[in-house]
C-alpha positions as CSV (number, residue, x, y, z in Angstrom):
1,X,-25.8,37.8,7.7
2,X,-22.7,39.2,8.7
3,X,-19.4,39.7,7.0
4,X,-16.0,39.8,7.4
5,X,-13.9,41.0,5.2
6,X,-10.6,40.5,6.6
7,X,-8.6,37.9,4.6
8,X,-5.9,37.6,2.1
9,X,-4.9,34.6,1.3
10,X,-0.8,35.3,0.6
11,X,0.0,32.1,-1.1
12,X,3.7,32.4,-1.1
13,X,4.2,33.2,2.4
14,X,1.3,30.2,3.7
15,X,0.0,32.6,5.6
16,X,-3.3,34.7,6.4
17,X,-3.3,38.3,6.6
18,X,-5.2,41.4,7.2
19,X,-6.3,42.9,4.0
20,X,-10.0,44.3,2.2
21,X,-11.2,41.6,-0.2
22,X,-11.7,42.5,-4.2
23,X,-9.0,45.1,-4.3
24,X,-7.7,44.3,-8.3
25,X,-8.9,42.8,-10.9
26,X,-8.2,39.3,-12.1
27,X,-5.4,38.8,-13.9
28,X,-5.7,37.2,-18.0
29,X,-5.9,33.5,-17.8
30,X,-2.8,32.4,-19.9
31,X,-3.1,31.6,-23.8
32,X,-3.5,27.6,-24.2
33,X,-1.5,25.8,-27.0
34,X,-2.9,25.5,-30.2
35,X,-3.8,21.2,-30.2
36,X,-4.4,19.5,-33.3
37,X,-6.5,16.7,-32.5
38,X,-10.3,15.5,-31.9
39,X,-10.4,16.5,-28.7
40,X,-8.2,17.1,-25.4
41,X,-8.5,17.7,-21.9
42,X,-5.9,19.1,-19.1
43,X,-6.8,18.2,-15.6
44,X,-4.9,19.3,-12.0
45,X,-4.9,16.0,-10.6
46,X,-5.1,17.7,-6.8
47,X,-8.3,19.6,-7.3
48,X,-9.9,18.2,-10.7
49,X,-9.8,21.2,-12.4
50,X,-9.8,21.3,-15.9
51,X,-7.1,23.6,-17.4
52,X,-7.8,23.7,-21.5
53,X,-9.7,21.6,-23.4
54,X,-11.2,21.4,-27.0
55,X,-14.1,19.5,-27.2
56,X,-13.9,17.2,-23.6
57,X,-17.0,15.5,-23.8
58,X,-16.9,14.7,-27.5
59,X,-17.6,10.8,-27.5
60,X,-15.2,9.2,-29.2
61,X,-13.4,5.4,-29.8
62,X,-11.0,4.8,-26.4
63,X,-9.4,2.1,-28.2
64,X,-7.5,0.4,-25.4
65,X,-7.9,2.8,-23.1
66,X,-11.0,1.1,-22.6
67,X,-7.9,-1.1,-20.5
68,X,-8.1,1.8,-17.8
69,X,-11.3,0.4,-16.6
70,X,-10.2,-3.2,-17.0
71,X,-7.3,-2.7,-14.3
72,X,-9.8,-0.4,-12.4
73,X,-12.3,-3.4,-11.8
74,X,-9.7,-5.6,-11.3
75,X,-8.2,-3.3,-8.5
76,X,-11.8,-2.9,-7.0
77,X,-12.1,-6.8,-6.7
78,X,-8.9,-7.2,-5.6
79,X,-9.6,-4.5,-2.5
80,X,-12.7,-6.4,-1.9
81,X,-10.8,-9.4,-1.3
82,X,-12.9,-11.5,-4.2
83,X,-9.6,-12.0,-5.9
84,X,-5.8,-11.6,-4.5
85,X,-2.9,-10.3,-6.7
86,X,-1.4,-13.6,-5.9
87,X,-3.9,-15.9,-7.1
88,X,-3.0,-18.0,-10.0
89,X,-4.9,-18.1,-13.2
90,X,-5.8,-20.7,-15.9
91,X,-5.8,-18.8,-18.9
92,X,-8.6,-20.4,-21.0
93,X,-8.9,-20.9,-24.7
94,X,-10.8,-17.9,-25.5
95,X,-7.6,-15.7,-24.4
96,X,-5.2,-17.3,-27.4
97,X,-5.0,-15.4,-30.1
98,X,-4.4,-18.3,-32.5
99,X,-7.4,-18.6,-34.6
100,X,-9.4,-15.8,-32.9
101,X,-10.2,-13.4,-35.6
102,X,-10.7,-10.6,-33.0
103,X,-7.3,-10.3,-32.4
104,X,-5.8,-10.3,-35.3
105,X,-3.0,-7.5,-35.9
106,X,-3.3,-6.5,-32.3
107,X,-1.7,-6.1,-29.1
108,X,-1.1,-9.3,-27.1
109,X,0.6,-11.1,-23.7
110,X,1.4,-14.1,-26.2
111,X,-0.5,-16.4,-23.7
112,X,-1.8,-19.8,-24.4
113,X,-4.2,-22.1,-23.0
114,X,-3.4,-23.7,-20.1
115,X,-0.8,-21.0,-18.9
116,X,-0.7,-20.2,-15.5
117,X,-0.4,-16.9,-14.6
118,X,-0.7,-14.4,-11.3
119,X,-3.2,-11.8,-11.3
120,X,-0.3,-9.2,-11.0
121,X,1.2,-10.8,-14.1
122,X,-1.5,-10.2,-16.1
123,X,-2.2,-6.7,-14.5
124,X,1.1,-5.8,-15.7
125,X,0.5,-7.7,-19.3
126,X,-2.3,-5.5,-19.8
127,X,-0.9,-2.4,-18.6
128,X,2.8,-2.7,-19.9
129,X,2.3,-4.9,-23.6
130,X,-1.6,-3.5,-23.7
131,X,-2.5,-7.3,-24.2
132,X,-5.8,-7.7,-25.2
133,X,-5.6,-11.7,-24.4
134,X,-4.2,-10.6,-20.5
135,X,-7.8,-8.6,-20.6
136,X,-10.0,-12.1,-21.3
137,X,-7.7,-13.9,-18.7
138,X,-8.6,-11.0,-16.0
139,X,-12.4,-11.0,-16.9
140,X,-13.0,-14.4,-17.0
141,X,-11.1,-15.0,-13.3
142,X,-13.1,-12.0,-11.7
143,X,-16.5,-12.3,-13.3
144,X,-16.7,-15.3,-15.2
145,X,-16.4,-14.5,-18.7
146,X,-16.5,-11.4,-20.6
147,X,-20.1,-10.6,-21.0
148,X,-20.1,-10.4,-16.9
149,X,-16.6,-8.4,-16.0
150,X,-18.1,-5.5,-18.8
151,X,-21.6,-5.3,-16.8
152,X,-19.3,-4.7,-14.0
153,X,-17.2,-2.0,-16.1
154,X,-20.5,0.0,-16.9
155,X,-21.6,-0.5,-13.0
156,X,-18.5,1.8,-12.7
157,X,-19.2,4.3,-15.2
158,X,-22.1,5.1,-13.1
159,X,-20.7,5.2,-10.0
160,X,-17.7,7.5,-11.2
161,X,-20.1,9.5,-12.8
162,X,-19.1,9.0,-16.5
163,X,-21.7,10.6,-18.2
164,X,-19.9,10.1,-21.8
165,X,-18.7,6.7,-21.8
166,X,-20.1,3.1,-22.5
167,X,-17.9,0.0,-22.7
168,X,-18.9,-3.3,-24.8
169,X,-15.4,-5.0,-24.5
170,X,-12.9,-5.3,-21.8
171,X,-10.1,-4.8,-24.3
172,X,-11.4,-1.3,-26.5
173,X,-10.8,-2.8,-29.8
174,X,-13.7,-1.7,-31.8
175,X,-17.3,-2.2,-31.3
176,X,-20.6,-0.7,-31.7
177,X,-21.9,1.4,-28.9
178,X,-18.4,1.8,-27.5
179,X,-17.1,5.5,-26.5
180,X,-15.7,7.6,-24.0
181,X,-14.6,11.2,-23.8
182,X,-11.8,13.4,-23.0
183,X,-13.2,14.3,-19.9
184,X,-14.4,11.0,-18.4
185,X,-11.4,9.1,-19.1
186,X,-9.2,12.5,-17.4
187,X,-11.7,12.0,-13.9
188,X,-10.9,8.0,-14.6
189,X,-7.3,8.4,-14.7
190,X,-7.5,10.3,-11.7
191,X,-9.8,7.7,-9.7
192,X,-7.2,5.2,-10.7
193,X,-3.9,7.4,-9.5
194,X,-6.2,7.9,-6.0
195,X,-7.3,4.2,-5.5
196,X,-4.9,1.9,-6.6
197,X,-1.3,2.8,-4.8
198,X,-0.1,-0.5,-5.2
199,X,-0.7,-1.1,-8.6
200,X,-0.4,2.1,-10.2
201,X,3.8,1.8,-10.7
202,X,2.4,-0.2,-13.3
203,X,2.1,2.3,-15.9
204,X,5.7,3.4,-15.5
205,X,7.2,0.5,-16.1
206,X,9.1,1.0,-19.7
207,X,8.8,-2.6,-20.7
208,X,8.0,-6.7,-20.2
209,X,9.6,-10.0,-20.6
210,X,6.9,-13.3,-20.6
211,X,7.7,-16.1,-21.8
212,X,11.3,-15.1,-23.7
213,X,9.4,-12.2,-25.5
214,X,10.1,-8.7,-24.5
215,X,8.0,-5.7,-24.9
216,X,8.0,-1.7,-24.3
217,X,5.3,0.2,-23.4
218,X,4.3,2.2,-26.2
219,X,4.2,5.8,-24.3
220,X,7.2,7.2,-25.4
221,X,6.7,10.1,-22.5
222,X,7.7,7.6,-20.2
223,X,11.4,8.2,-21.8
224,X,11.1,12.0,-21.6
225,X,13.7,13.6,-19.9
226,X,11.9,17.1,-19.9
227,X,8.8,15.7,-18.1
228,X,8.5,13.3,-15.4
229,X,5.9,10.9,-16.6
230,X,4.8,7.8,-14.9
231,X,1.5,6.7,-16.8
232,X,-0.8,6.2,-17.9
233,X,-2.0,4.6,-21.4
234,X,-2.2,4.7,-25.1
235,X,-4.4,3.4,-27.3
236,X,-5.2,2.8,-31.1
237,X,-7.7,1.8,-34.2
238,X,-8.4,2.3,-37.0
239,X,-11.5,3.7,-35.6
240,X,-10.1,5.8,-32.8
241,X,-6.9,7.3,-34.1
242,X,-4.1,7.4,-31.4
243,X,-5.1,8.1,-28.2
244,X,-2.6,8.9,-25.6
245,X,-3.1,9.3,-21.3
246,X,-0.3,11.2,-20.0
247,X,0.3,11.9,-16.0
248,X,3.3,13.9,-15.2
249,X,4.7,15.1,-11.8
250,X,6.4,18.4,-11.4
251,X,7.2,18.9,-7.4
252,X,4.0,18.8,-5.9
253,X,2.0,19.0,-8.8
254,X,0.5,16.4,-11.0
255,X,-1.3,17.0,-14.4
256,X,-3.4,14.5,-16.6
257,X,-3.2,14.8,-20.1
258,X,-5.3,12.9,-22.3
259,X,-5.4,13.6,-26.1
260,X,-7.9,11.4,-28.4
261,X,-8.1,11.4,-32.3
262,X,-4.3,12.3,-33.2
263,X,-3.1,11.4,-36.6
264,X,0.1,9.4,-35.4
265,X,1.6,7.7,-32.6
266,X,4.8,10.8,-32.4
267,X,1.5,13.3,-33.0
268,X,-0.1,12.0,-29.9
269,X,2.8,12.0,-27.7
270,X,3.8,15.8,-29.5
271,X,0.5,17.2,-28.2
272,X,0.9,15.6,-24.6
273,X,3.5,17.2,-24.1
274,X,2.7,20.5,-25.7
275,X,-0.2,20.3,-22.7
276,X,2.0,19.0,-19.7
277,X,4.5,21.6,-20.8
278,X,2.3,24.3,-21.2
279,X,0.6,23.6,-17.5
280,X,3.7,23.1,-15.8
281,X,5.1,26.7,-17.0
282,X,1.9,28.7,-16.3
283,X,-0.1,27.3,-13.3
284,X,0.5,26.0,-9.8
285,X,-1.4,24.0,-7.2
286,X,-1.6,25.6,-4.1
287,X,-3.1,24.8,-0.9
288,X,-5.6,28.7,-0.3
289,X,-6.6,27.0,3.2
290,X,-5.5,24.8,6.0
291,X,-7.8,22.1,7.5
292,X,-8.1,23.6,11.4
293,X,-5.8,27.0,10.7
294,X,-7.5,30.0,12.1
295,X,-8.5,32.5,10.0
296,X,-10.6,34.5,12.6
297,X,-11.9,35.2,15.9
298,X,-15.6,35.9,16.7
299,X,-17.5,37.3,20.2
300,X,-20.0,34.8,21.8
301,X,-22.3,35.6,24.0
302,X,-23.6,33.9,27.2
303,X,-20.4,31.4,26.8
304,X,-17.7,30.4,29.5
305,X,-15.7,32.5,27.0
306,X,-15.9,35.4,25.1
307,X,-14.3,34.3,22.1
308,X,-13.7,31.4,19.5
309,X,-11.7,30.9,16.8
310,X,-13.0,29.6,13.4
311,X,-11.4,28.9,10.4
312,X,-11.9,26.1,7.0
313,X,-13.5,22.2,8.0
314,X,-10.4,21.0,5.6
315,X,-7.6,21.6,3.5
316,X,-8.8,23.0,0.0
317,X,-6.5,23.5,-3.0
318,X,-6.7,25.6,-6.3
319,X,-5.1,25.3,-9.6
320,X,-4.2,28.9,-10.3
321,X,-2.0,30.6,-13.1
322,X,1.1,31.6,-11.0
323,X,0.2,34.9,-11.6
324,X,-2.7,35.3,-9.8
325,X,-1.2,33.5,-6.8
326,X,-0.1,36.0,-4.8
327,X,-3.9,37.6,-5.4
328,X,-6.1,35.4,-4.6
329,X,-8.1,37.1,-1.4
330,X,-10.7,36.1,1.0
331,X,-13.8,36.9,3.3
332,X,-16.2,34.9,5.3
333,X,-20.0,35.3,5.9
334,X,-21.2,34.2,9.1
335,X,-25.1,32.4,8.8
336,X,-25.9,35.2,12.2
337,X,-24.9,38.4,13.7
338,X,-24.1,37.5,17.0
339,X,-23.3,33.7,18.2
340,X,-25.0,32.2,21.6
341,X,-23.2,29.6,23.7
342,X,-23.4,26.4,23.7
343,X,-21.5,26.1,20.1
344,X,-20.1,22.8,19.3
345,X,-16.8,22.2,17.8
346,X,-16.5,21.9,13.9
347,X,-20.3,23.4,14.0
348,X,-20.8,25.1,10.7
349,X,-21.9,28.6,11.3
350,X,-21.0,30.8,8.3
351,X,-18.9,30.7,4.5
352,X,-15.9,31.2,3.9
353,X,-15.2,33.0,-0.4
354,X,-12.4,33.5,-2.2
355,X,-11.9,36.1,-4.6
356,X,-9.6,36.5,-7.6
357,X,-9.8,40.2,-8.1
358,X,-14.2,41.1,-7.5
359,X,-14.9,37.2,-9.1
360,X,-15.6,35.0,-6.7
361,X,-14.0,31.7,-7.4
362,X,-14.9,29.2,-4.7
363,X,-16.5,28.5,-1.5
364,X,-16.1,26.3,1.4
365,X,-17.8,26.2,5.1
366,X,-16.4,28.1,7.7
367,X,-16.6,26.1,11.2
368,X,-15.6,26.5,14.9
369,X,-12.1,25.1,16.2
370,X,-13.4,24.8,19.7
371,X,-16.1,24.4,21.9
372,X,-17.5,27.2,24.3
373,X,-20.5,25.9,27.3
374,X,-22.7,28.3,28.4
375,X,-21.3,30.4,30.6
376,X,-22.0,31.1,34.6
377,X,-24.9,33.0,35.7
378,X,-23.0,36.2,36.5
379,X,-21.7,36.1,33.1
380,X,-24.6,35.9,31.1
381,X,-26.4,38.5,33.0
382,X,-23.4,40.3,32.4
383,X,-23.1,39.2,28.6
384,X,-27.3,40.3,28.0
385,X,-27.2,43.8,29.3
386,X,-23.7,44.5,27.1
387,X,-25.3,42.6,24.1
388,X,-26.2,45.1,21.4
């Protein structure tokens, strides 16, 4: 193999410069807030990273944010054109409260049978009021009944790869056999803030009038004025604790809190922001390399031309503690020594690493930005007497 090591990656310029990779050493990650609660994660919604956590894959009770995957598998159906936001519902009898046992003391739309009622209604009934009777409306319109819509929750677990987390009910209220972690519900939230654009304004909005009654969402972030939160969820029992989902923008940067098993619903919201705050002030998101930017130039031999630039197959973006920005440095590794004509565009033919001080920290494939034929006759008689 042969090596280049020729980059640094100079963050706060966006540019690419000529420098020996592994010069320092990396920098101390910063000291993460002391969290009092069962468990915690902080994700970079841009890359996925996880910033802190204490015990992320700890299953625990979601309580209602068990309603994340509701509105997820509604959102699916609704991009699958089964159901439209438009399409009016019949709310059936096993959505009213009234002499349900079930859903006694808890959170409700205040529907009766016989309402009708937009998908988007409810959508917003479950997200805004956290009504566990909007849930039942929802299931039974897409799947048929509840039973149905949560085989179609737990198809999703799989398929989002949520190794911790097992629904029974499409409202969260508790159940045997029902958890979820830190962790999965932080790569949920983020599935949901990717996939559903139309719907996810949602979880900002601070309250909702139906039928005379008004309620307010019960994140109090959303009324922050130190943090710029627009979602996501929170959730209790007596089972669970509070549970809170908190997604806050900062300039470019997004961060998902999610904080299970606090003692109160001020607690919850108190070690959210402790999070957000905490990876707003220390880290940045930062784009290390540029889908199609050159980083390089290497000799081919045998080719109509003599040289062709490479470079990354697509943008890739790090999470980094802003002091170890400006270090971050690079190589790549090419797969030969010497490269023959005919070479495709975008044709893999090497690595590209990145090194925060003599760790490396990621990896990505380093491609061509252009095509080069085989050369003339002349020239590659030419090219294999010169060719070491």
């Amino acid at each position: 193999m042969k090596f280049r090591f020729i980059l640094a990656v100079s963050f706060l310029s966006c540019c690419v410069q000529s420098a020996t990779a592994a010069e320092a050493p990396a920098q101390p990650l910063p000291q993460p807030p002391q969290i009092q609660v069962g468990s915690w994660v902080l994700m970079d919604y841009t890359t996925g990273q996880v910033l802190t956590s204490g015990h992320p894959h700890q299953q625990r009770n979601p309580a209602s944010l068990t309603k994340l995957m509701t509105g997820y598998v509604v959102d699916r159906a609704i991009d699958s054109q089964r159901i439209s936001p438009d399409d009016v519902v019949t709310v059936g009898k096993d959505a009213w409260a009234q002499g349900n046992p079930v859903f006694n003391g808890s959170s409700l739309m205040f529907l009766k049978p016989g309402d009708k009622v937009t998908v988007r209604d409810l959508s917003r009934g479950l997200i805004v009021d956290s009504g566990n009777d909007a849930c039942v409306a929802l299931a039974d319109h897409v799947a048929g009944g509840e039973p149905q819509f949560v085989r179609m929750m737990n198809d999703y677990v799989q398929k989002l790869g949520l190794n911790d987390t097992h629904f029974e009910t499409v409202h969260g209220l508790d159940a045997p056999g029902q958890h979820s972690s830190a962790w999965d519900l932080a790569l949920l939230s983020r599935a949901i803030i990717h996939g559903e654009p139309e719907f996810y304004h949602m979880y900002s909005e601070k309250s909702l009038t139906w039928n005379g009654i008004t309620q307010y969402n019960r994140n109090g972030l959303l009324w922050d004025k130190t943090l710029n939160v627009d979602g996501l969820k929170t959730g209790h029992t007596s089972g669970a604790g509070f549970n809170i989902i908190a997604s806050s923008v900062d300039g470019h940067r997004r961060l998902i809190a999610v904080v299970m098993g606090a003692d109160s619903s001020k607690g919850r919201e108190e070690q959210a922001r402790k999070l957000l705050h905490w990876g707003q002030d220390n880290f940045d998101t930062v784009r290390v390399m540029q889908n199609g930017k050159q980083v390089g130039q290497e000799r081919v031999w045998y080719g109509d031309k003599e040289k062709i630039s490479v470079g990354p197959e697509r943008d890739f973006w790090m999470a980094l503690p802003k002091s170890q920005v400006s270090g971050i440095k690079a190589k790549y590794v090419l797969d030969t020594p010497n490269l023959e004509a005919p070479i495709k565009a975008h044709q893999q033919i090497g690595d590209i690493e990145l090194y925060n001080g003599d760790k490396e920290v990621a990896r990505m494939p380093l491609v061509t930005l252009e095509a080069v034929n085989k050369g003339g006759l002349f020239s590659r008689i030419s090219d294999w007497f010169s060719k070491p």
